[in-house]
C-alpha positions in Angstrom: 144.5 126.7 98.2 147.1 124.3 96.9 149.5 122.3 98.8 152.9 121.7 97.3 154.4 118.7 98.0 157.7 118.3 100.3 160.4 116.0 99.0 163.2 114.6 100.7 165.7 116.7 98.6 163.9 120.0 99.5 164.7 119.0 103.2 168.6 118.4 102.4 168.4 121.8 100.4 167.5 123.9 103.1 169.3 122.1 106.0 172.8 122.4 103.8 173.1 119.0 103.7 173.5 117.0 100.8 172.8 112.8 101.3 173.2 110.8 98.2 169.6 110.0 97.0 168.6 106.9 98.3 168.6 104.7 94.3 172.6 105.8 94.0 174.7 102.8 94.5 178.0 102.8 95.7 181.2 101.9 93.4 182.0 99.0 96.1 178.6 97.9 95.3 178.3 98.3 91.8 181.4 96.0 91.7 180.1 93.3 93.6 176.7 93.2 91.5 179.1 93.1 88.5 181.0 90.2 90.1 177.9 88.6 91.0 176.6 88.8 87.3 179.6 87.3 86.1 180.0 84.2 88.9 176.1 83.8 87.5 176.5 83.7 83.9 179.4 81.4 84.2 177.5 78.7 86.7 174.4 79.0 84.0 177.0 78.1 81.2 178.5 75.4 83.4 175.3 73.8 83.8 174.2 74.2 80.2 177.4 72.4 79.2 177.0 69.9 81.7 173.8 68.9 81.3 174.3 68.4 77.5 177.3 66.3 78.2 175.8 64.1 80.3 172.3 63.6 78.0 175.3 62.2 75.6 176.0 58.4 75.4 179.6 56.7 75.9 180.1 56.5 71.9 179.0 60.0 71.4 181.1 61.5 74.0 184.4 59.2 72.3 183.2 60.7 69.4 184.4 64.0 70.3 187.3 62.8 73.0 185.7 63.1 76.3 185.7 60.3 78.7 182.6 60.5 81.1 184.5 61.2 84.1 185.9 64.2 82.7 183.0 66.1 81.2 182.9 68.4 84.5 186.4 69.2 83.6 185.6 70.2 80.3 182.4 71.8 81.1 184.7 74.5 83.4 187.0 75.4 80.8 184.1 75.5 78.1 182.5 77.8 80.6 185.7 80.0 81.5 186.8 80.2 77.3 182.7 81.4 76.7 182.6 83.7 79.0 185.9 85.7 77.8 
């Protein structure tokens, strides 16, 4: 004799209830893992931009008009113009 195997969404069929199946994710969610991705891909560029300032000596950096105490400054709007 074969068995048939009983799913969760065979249960919620013939109780009359209907629960959202358990991989849906919420709008509210779905927002914040979009948010998320974005805060993320920003902080990586950041970083990138950062790092590859700093690797830079004094004359290089005058080369291109940034002072060293402002390459953080310029690494957040580098970061905020890439990302639009």
């Amino acid at each position: 004799m074969a068995t048939q195997a009983i799913t969760a969404k065979d249960i919620n069929a013939l109780s009359g209830r209907d629960y959202p199946e358990a991989w849906r994710v919420s709008e509210t969610a779905r927002r914040l893992i979009t948010r998320l991705e974005a805060r993320l891909a920003y902080w990586l560029r950041y970083r990138a931009t950062v790092n590859e300032l700093e690797f830079l000596t004094d004359r290089q950096l005058a080369d291109v008009g940034i002072v060293r105490a402002n390459i953080r400054e310029h690494a957040r709007i580098a970061a905020r113009v890439a990302g639009e």
